[in-house]
N, C-alpha and C positions, 0 to 999 in steps of 0.2 A: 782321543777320548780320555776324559778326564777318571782320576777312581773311584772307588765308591764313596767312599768318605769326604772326599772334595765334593761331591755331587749333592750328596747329604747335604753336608755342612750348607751347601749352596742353596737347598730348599729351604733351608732352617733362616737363611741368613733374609727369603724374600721373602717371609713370612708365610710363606705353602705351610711348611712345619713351623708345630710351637716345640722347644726344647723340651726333649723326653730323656731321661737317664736311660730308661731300660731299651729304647730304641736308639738312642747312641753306643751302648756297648754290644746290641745286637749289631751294627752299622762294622763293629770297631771286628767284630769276629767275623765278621763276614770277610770281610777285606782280606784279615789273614789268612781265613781258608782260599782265599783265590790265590795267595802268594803262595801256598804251599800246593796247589793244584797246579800252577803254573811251574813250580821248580819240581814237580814231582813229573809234569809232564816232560819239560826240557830234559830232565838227566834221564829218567826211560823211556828215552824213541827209539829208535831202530837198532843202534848199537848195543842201547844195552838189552834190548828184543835176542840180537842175533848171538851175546854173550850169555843169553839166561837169566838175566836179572832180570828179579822181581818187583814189579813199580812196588814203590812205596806207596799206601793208600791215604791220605788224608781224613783225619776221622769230618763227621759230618756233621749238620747243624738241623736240631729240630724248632722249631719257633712256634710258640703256640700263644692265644692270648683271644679275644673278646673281638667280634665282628667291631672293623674300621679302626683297630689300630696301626694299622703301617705296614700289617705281617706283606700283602702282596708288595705295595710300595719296595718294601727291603728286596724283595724276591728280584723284582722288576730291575732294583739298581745290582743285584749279584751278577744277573744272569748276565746281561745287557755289557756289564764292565768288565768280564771274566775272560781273559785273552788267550783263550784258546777254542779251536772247531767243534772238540768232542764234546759236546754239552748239550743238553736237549731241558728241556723246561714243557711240563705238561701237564694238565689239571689230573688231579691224584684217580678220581673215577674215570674218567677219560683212559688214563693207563690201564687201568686192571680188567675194563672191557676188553683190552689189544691182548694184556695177560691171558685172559679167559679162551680169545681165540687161539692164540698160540697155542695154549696146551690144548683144544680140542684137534688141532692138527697135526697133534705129536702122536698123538694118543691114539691116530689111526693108522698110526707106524708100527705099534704094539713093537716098541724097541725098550721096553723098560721104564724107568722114571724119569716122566716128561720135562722135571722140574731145571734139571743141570742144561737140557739144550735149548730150552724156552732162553731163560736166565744168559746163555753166552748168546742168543739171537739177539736179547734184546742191548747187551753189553757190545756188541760189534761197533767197534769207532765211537766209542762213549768212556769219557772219562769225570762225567758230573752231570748225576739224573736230577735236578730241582722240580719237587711237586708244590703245585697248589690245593691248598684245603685237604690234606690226607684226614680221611673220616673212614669208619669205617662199617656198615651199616647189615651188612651178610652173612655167613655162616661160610657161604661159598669162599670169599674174600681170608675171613679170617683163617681159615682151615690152612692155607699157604703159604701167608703171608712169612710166618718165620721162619720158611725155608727158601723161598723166592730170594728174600731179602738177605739172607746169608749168603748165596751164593750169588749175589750181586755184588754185597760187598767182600767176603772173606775169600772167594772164587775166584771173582772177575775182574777184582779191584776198584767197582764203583763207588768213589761217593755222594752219598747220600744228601741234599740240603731238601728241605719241607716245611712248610708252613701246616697250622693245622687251630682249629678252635676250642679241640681239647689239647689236657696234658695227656703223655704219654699212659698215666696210669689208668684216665678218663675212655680210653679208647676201644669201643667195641663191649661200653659197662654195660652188664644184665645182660649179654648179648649169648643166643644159645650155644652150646658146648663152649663157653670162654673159654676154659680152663687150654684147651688147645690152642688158643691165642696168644696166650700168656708170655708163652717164648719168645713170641715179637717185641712183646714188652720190654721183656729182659732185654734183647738185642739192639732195641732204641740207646739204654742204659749203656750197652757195652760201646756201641760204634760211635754214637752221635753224641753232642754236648746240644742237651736241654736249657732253652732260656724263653723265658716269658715274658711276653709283650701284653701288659694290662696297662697301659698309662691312663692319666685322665680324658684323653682330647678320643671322640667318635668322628671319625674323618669320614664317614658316609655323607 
C-alpha cells in the first residue's frame, strides 16, 4: 500500500484532484501524524506496557472547511493508509449515540461517574479515533463532550483526527447552556492542530 501523499499526489496527477495548497498541507500533516502514530505505537507495546511507560500521545488533527472540499477524501486516504489495527473511523453522530448508550448503562451501576469507564470502553485496542462531520447540534451532546474527550485523549491516550464544516469556534454557536461547551473548545485548541479546507473546487 502505497502512503498517503503518494496516493494524493496520484489523484492530483489523474486529474480526480485539481492542485489545492490547503489540501496539500492538510495531505502533508496527515501523513505525519500517521508516522508518529505509527512510531508511538511500535516503541509502546507490550514491553514498554509491562515497564510502565506511558505512550506518547500524538497530538491530533481537526479539518474543517465548506461541504465537497476533500475534508472526507483526506479522511478516507488517513485512515485506509495508517499501518496499524487500533483505529476505528466512524461518523461523528453515529458515535455519540454508542456514547449515549454506554453511559445509560453505567449509570444503572450507580458506581459513580460514568464518564472515566465509558471513555476506557471505548479506548479498548484504539489508538486513532477519525470522525466524520463532527457537528454538534444538542445540549445533551454538548454538556460532555469536554470531558469524554479529555479522558480519551489526556486518560487513554487516543488521538483524535475529524473532519467537520464548522471551525472549532463555530461549534455548537447559539447553542443552549453553551457556555458549558466552551471547554471543548478550548480542548480542540489544546490537543488537535486546526487547518482549513475552503479551496475553490466543490467536488460534490
Amino acid at each position: 500500500m502505497t502512503g498517503l501523499i503518494a496516493r494524493y499526489e496520484a489523484l492530483v496527477a489523474a486529474g480526480e484532484l485539481r492542485a489545492d495548497a490547503e489540501q496539500a498541507a492538510a495531505a502533508e500533516r496527515l501523513e505525519a501524524l500517521q508516522r508518529e502514530i505509527e512510531s508511538a505505537t511500535a516503541s509502546g507495546g507490550l514491553l514498554g506496557r509491562l515497564l510502565g511507560r506511558k505512550r506518547s500521545v500524538p497530538r491530533g488533527v481537526y479539518i474543517w472547511g465548506g461541504v465537497g472540499r476533500g475534508k472526507s477524501m483526506l479522511m478516507d486516504l488517513f485512515h485506509s493508509s495508517l499501518k496499524i489495527t487500533e483505529k476505528r473511523r466512524v461518523h461523528f453522530h453515529a458515535f455519540m449515540l454508542e456514547v449515549h448508550a454506554l453511559l445509560r448503562e453505567e449509570r444503572k451501576k450507580e458506581a459513580g461517574d460514568p464518564i472515566p469507564p465509558v471513555a476506557a470502553t471505548i479506548a479498548r485496542d484504539l489508538r486513532c479515533l477519525a470522525f466524520d462531520e463532527m457537528v454538534v447540534n444538542n445540549s445533551a451532546d454538548a454538556m460532555i463532550m469536554s470531558r469524554l474527550f479529555t479522558a480519551l485523549i489526556v486518560d487513554e491516550g487516543v488521538t483524535i483526527v475529524t473532519t467537520s464544516n464548522r471551525a472549532p469556534q463555530d461549534l455548537y454557536k447559539n447553542g443552549l447552556n453553551r457556555e458549558h461547551f466552551l471547554p471543548f473548545i478550548d480542548l480542540i485548541g489544546q490537543e488537535l492542530d486546526v487547518m482549513a479546507l475552503n479551496g475553490p473546487v466543490d467536488y460534490r
